[in-house]
MITIBA-475993 format. One record per residue (C-alpha): residue number from 1; chain; x, y, z. Coordinates in nm, 4 decimals. Each point is the difference from the previous one (the first is absolute). Layout:
REM MITIBA-475993
ATOM  resi  chain      east     north        up
ATOM   NUM      A         X         Y         Z
...
REM end
This chain:
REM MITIBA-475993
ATOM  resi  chain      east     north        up
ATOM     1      A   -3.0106   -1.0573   -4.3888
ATOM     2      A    0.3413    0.2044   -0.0572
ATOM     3      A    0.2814   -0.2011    0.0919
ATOM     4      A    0.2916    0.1470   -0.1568
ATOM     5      A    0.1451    0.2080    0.1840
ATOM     6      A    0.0071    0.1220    0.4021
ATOM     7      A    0.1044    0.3258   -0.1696
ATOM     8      A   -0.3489    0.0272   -0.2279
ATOM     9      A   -0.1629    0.0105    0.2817
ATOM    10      A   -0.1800    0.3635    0.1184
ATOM    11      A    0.1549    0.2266    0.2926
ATOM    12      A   -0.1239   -0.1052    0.3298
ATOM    13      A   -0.2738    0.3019    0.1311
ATOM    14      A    0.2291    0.0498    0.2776
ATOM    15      A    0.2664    0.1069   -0.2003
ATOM    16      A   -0.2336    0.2075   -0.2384
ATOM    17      A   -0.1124    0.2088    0.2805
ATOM    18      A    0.3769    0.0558    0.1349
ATOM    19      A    0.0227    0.1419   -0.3795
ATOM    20      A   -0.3041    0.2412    0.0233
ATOM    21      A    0.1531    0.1073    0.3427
ATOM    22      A    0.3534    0.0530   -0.1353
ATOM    23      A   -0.1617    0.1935   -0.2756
ATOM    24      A   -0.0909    0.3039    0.1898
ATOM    25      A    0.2174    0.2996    0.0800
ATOM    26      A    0.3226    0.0248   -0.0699
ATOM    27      A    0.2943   -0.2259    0.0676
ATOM    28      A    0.3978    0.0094   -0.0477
ATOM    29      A    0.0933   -0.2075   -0.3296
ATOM    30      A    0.2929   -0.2960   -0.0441
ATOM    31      A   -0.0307   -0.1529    0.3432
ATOM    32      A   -0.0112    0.2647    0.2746
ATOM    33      A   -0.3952    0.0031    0.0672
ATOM    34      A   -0.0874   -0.0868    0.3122
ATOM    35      A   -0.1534   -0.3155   -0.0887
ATOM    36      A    0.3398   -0.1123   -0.0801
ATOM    37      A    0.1495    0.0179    0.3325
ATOM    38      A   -0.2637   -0.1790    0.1079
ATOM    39      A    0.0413   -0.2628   -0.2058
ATOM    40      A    0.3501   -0.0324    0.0742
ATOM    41      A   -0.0993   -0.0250    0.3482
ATOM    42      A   -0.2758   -0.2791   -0.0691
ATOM    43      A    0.2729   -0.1930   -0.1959
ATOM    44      A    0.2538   -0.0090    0.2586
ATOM    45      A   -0.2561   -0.0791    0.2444
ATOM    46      A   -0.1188   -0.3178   -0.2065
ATOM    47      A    0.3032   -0.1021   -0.0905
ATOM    48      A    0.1737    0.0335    0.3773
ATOM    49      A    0.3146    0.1576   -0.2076
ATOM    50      A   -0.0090    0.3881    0.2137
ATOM    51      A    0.3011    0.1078   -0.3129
ATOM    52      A   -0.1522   -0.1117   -0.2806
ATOM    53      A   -0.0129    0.2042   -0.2645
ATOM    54      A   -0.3190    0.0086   -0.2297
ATOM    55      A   -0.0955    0.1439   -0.3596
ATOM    56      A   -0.2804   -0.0279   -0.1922
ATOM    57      A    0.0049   -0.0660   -0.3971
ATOM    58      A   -0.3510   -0.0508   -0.1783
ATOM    59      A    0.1456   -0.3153   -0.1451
ATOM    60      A    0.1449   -0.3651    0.1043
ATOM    61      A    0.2513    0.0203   -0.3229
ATOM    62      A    0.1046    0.3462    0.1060
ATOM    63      A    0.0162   -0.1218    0.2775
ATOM    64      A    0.2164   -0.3215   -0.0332
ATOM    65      A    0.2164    0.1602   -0.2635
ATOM    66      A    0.1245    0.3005    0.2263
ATOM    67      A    0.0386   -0.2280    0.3196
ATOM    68      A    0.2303   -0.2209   -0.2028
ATOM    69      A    0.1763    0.2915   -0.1806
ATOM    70      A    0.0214    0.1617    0.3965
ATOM    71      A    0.1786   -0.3570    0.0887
ATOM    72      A    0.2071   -0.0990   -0.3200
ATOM    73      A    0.2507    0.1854   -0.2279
ATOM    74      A   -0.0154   -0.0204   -0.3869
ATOM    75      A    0.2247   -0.3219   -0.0067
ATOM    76      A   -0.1350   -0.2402    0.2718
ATOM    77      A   -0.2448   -0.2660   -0.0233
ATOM    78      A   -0.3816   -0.0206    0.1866
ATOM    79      A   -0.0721   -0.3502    0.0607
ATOM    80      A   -0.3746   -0.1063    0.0272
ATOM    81      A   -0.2076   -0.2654   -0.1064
ATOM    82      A   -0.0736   -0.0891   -0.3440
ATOM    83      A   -0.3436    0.0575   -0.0106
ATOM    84      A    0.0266    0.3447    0.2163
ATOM    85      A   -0.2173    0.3310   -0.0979
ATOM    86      A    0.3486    0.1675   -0.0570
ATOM    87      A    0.1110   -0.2380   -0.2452
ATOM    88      A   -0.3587   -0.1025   -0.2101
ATOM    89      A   -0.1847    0.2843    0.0160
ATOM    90      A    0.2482    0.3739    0.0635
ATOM    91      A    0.0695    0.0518   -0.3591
ATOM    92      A    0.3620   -0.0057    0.0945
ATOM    93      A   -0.0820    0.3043    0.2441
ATOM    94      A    0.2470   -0.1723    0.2610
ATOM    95      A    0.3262    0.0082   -0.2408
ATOM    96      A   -0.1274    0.3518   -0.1147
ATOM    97      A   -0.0158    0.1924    0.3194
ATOM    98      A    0.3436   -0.2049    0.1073
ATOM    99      A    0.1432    0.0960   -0.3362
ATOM   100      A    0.1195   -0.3048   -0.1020
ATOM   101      A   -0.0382   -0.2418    0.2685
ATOM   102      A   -0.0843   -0.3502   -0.0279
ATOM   103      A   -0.2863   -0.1685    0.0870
ATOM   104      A    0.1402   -0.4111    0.0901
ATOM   105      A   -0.2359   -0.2499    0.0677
ATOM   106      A   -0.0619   -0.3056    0.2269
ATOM   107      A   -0.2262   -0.3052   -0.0471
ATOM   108      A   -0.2367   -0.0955    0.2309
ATOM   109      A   -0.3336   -0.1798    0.0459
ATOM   110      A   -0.3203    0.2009    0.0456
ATOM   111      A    0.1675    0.2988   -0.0218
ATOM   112      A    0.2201   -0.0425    0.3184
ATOM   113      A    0.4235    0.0327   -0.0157
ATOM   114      A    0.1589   -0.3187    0.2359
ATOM   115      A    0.3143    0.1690    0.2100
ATOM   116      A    0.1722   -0.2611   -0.1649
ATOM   117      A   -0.0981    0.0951   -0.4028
ATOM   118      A    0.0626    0.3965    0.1181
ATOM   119      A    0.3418   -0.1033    0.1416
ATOM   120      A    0.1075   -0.1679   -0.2827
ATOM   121      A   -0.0808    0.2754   -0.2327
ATOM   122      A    0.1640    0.2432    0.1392
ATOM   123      A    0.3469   -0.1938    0.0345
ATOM   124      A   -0.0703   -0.0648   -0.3653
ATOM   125      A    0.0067    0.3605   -0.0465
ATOM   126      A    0.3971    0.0676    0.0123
ATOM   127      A    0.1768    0.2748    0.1265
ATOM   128      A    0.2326    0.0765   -0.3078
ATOM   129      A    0.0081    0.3532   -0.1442
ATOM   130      A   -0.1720   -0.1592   -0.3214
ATOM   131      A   -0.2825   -0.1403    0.2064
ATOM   132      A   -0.3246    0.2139    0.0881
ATOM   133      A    0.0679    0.0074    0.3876
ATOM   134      A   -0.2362   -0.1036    0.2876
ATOM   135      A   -0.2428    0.2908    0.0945
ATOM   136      A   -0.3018   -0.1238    0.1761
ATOM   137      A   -0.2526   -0.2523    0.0460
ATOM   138      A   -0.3474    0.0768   -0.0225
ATOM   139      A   -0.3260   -0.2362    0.0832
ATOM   140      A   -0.3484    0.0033   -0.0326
ATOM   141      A   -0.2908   -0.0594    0.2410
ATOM   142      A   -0.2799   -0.0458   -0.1362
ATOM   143      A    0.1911   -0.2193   -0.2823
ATOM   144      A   -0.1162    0.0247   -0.3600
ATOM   145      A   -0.1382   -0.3346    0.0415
ATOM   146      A   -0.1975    0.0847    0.3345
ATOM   147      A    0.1750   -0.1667    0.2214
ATOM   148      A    0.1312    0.1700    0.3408
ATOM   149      A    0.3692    0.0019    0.1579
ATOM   150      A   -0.0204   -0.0612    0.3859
ATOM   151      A    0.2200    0.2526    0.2256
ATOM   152      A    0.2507   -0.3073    0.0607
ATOM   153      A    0.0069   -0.0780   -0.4175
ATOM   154      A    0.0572    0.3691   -0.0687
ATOM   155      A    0.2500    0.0241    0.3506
ATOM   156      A    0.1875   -0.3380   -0.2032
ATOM   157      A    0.0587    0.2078   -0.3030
ATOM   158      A    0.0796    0.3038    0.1534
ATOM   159      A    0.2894   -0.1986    0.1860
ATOM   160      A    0.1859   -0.0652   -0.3609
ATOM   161      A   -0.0715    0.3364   -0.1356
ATOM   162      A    0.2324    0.0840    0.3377
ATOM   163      A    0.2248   -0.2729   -0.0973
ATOM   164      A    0.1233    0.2097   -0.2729
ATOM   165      A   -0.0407    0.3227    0.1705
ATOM   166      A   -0.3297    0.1120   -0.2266
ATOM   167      A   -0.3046    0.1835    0.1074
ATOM   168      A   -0.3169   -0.1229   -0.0687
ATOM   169      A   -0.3208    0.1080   -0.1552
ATOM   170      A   -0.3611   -0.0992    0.0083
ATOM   171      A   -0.2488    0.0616   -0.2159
ATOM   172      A   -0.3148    0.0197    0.2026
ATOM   173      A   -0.2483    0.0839   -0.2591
ATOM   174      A   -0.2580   -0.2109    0.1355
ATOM   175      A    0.1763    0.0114    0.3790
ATOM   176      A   -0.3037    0.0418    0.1540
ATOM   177      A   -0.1064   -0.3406   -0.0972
ATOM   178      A    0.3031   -0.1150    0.0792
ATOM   179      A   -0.0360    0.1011    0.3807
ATOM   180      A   -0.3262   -0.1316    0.0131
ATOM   181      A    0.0754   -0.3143   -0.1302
ATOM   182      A    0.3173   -0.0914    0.1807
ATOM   183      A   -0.1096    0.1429    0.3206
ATOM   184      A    0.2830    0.1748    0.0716
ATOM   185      A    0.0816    0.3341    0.1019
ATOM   186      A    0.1246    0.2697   -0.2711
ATOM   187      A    0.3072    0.0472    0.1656
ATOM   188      A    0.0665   -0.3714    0.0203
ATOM   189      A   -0.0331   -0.0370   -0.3368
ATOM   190      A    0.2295    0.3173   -0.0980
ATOM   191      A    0.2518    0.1218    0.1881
ATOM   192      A    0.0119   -0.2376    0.2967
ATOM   193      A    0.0452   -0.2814   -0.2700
ATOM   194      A    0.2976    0.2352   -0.2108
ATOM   195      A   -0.1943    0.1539   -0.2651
ATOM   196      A    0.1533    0.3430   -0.0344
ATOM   197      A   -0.2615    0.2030   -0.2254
ATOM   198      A   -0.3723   -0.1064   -0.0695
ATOM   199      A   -0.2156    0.1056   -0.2781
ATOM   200      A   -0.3382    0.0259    0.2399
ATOM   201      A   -0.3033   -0.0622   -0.3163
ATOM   202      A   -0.3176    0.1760    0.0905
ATOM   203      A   -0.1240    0.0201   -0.3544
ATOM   204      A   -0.1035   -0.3758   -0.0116
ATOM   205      A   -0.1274    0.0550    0.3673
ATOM   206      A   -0.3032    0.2679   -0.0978
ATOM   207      A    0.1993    0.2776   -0.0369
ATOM   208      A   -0.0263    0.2223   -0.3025
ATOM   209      A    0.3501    0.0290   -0.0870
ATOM   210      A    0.3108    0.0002    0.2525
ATOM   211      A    0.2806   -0.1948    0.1253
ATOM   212      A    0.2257    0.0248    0.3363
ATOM   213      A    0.4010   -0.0447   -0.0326
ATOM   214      A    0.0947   -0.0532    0.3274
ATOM   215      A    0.3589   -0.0072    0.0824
ATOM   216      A    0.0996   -0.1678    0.3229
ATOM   217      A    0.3184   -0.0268    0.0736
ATOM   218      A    0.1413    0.3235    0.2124
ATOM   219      A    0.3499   -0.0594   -0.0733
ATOM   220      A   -0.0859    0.0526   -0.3433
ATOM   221      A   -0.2750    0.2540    0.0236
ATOM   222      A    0.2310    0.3127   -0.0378
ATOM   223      A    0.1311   -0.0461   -0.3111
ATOM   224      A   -0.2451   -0.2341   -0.1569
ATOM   225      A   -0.3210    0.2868    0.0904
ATOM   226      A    0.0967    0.2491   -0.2333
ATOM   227      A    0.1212   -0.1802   -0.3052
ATOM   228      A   -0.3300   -0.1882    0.0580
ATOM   229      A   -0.1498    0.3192   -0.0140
ATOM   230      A    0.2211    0.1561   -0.2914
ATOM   231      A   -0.0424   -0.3208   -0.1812
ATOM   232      A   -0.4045    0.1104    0.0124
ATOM   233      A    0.0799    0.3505   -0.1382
ATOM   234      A    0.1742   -0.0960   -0.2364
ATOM   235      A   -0.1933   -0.2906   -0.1673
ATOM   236      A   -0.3014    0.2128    0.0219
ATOM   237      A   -0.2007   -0.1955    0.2854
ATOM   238      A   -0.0338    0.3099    0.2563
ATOM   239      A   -0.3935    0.1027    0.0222
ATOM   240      A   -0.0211    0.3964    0.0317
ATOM   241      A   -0.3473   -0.1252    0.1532
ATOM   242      A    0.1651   -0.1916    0.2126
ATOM   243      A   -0.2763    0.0120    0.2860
ATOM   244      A   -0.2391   -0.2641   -0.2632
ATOM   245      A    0.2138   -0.2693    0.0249
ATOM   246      A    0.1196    0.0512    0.4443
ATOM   247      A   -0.3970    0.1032    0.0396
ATOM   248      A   -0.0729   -0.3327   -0.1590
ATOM   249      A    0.3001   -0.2342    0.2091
ATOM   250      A   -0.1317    0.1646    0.3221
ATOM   251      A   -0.3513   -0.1260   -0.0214
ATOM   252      A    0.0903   -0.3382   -0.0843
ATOM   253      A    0.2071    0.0386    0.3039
ATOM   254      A   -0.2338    0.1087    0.2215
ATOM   255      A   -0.1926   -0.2798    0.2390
ATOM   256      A    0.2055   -0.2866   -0.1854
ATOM   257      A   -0.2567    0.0496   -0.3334
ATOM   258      A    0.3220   -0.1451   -0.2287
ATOM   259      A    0.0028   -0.2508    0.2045
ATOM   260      A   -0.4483   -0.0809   -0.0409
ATOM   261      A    0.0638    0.0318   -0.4028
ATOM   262      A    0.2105   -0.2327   -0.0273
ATOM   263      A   -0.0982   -0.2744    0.2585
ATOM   264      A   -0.3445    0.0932   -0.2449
ATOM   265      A    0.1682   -0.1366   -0.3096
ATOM   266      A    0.1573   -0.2599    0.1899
ATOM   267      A   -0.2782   -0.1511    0.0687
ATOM   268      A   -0.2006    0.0807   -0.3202
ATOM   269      A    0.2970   -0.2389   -0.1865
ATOM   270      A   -0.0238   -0.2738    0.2654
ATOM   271      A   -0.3776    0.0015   -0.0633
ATOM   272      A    0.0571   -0.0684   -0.3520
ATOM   273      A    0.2615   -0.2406   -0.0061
ATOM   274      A   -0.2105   -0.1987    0.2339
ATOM   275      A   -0.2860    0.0045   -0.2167
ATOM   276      A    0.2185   -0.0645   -0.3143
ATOM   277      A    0.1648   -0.3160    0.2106
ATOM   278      A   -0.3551   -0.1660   -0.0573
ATOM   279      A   -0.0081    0.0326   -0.3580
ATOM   280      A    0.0607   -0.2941   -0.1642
ATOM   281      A    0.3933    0.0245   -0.2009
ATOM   282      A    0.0801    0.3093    0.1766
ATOM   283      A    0.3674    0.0338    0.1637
ATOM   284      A    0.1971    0.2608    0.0945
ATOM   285      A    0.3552    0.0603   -0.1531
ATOM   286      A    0.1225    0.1764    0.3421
ATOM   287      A   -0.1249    0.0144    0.3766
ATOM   288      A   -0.2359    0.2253    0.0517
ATOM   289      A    0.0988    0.2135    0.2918
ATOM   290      A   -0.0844    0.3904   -0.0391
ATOM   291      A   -0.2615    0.1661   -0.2705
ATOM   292      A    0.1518   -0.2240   -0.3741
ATOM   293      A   -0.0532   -0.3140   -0.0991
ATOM   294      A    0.1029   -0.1585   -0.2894
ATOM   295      A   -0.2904   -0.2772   -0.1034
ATOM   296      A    0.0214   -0.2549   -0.3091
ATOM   297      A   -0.3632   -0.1638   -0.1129
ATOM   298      A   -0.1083   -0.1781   -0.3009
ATOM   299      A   -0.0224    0.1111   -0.3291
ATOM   300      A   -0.2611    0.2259   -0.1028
ATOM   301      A   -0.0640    0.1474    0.3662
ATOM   302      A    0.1571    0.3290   -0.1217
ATOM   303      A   -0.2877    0.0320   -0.2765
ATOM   304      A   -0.2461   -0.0862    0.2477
ATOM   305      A    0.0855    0.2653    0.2699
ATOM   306      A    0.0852    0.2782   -0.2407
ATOM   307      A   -0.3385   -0.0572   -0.1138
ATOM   308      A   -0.1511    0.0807    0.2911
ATOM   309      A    0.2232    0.3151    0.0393
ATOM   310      A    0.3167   -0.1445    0.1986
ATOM   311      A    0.2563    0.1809   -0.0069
ATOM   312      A    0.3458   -0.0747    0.0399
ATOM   313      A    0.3711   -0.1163   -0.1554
ATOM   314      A    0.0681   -0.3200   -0.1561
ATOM   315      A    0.2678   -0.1983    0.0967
ATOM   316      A   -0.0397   -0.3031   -0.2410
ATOM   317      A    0.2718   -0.2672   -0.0408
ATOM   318      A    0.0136   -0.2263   -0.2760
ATOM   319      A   -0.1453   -0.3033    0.2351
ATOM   320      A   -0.3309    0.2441    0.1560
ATOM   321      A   -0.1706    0.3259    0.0301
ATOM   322      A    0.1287    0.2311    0.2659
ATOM   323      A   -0.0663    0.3458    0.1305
ATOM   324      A    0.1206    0.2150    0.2394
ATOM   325      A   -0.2283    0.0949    0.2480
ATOM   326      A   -0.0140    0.3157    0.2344
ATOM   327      A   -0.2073    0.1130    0.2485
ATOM   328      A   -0.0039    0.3830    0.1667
ATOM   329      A   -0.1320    0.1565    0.3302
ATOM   330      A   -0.3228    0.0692   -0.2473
ATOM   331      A   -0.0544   -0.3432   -0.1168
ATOM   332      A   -0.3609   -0.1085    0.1388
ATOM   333      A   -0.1267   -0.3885    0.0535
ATOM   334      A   -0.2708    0.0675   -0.2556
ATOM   335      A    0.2620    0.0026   -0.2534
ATOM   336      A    0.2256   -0.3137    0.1420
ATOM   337      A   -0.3223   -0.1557   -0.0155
ATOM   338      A   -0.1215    0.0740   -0.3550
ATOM   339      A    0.3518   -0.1032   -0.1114
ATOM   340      A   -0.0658   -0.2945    0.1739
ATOM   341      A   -0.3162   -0.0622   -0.1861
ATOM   342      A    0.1348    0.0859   -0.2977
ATOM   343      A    0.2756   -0.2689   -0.0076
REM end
């Protein structure tokens, strides 16, 4: 009954066989194995974006932080949501690798920015020499909360970011779940919509450790490709062994199996919030809409299901017990259903 984390969760077999494959012979190091041009090829495939440009990092902070570093100078602004993975959770890795930027926040319920809260925040953000200046926006789908931005809510947001001439970033840690949910197409919820650079999770997803930055736009592909890639070097988030982490994209890749894992957890999450909706006192502090949920109960429930070997992170308010709940392409019915019985 492990609930804590979609990252917890084992590697899928499909991708630990890609492993044992990529682990014999010999292969060129820091990105120019074959496997890598694959990928690359697979990506812009996927993504309908024939330009792109795509690197892999074995992390979603190293990830995020260089992307944003990549878009912003050392005295401009990132606005995102208050609740974003960038903000809560980075350790600050955003303002280091940007060397000083500024990470400025916007309210919003269940995670989501309005067009109208981002606007405002960015006019708020002046354009005097004393001011930290506008450098990008940057959203994320799946939200902390759970909840899931359509193609037209991201498209919306995308539209202000343009307002004020600033590219836009996504981080798509759990953008697998993300497609499945909304039902859109990747490139409808990227590029088509204005994102400019996407942090593409597969760790959360059943992969053992790697993340996609995929940059879209061509006009800015020339120069923004190699200080992407010199922004790697430097910060020390090149693999020599490069051909693990594009051995590991490719197979998740392959036959739309990102795609399976996901719609898996998916699933798995709407299983157990239905369940949970029959409990007597249970709500939910968000909608429910890709693999989180975020579930208050009465009091003493917790001691009840970590008795039984639940486990999970509290999210307790002064009113309730709460958790956060998350399922993963391994989570099985048997344990939704001794949760369940445990509650």
């Amino acid at each position: 009954m492990y609930f804590a984390s979609d990252n917890s969760a084992g590697v899928a077999p499909q991708i630990m066989s890609a492993l044992a494959r990529a682990n014999e012979g010999y292969a060129r190091g820091y990105g120019a194995d074959e496997a890598m041009a694959r990928v690359t090829t697979q990506i812009r495939t996927i993504f309908e974006a024939p330009e792109a440009l795509v690197h892999l990092v074995a992390t979603g902070t190293a990830a995020n932080a260089l992307s944003l570093a990549t878009l912003c100078p050392p005295w401009a602004a990132v606005f995102c949501h208050e609740t974003a993975h960038i903000e809560e959770d980075e350790c600050s890795a955003p303002e280091f690798y940007m060397q000083g930027g500024k990470l400025t926040l916007v309210a919003g319920t269940h995670g989501k920015m309005t067009p109208a809260a981002l606007r405002a925040r960015i006019a708020e953000r002046g354009q005097s020499l004393h001011n930290t200046q506008r450098g990008a926006v940057s959203l994320t789908n799946v939200t902390e909360p759970g909840t899931v931005y359509t193609a037209a809510e991201t498209a919306a947001l995308c539209a202000v970011a343009r307002e004020f001439d600033l590219p836009v970033h996504l981080d798509g840690a759990r953008f697998a779940n993300a497609v499945v949910a909304s039902g859109a197409s990747p490139a409808d919820l990227t590029w088509r919509a204005g994102v400019d650079v996407l942090s593409f999770g597969g760790t959360k997803n059943g992969l053992m450790g790697v993340e996609a930055v995929v940059i879209f736009d061509p006009a800015k592909a020339p120069q923004r490709g190699p200080e992407f890639e010199l922004r790697r070097k430097r910060g020390g988030h090149l693999f020599s062994k490069h051909r693990y982490l594009s051995a590991q994209f490719e197979a998740a890749l392959t036959d739309g199996l990102w795609l399976d894992l996901a719609t898996h957890a998916n699933r798995a999450a709407a299983k157990l919030a239905a369940g949970l909706a029959r409990k007597p006192g249970v709500s939910q502090r968000h909608p429910v809409e890709a693999n989180l949920m975020f579930p208050t109960w009465p009091r003493g429930t917790h001691a009840r299901l970590l008795a039984e070997g639940a486990v999970y992170y509290d999210a307790d308010s002064p009113e309730s017990e709460g958790a956060r709940l998350v399922t993963s392409w391994a989570t099985s019915d048997a344990e939704i259903e001794a949760f369940l019985s445990a509650f």
